[in-house]
N, C-alpha and C positions, 0 to 999 in steps of 0.2 A: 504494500500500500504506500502511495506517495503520501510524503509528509505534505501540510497545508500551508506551514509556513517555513522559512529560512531562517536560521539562527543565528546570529554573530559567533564569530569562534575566538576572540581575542578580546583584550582589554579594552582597545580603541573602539571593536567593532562594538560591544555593548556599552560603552561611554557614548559614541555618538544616537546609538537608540535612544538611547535616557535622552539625548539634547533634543532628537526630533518630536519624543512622547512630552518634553515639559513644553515645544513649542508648539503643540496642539493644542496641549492644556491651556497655555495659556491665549488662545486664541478661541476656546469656545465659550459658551454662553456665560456661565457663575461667576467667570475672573471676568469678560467682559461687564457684564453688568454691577461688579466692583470697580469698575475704574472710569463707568461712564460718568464722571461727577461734570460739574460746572466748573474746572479750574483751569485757567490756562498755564502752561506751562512754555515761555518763550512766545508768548503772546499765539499760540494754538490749542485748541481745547487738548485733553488730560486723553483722550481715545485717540486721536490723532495721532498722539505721539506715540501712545502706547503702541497703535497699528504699526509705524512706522518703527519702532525697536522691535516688532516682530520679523518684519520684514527683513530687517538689517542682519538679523538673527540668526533666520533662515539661510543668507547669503552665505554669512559668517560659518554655520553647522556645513552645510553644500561643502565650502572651499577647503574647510579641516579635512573631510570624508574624503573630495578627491584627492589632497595630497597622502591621503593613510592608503589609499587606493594604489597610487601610482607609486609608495614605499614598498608596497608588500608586493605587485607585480602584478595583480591581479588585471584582467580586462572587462 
């Protein structure tokens, strides 16, 4: 029977799982609607910014992955 999902096998490979599970987390509904407040932050509302450190986040987790990617050889 085929397994249903893939595992990491390394330390990096389960470090970067945990970074793409907290940045889901932190992009669905409970944390959003904790941080939807009325404050601005650098003269932009408090979601805004928070969308946009997700965003930046993601880039940031992507660019780790490929470089652990391109260390270990894999394709």
């Amino acid at each position: 029977m085929r397994r249903l999902f893939v595992l990491p096998t390394s330390r990096a490979g389960w470090g970067l799982l945990a970074a793409f599970i907290c940045l889901v987390l932190a992009g669905i509904w409970p944390v959003i609607g904790l941080v939807n407040r009325a404050v601005l932050v650098l003269g932009l509302p408090l979601i805004i910014v928070w969308g946009y450190m997700i965003i930046f986040a993601c880039v940031g987790v992507m660019l780790v992955g490929n470089r652990i990617v391109e260390r270990d050889g894999h394709e």
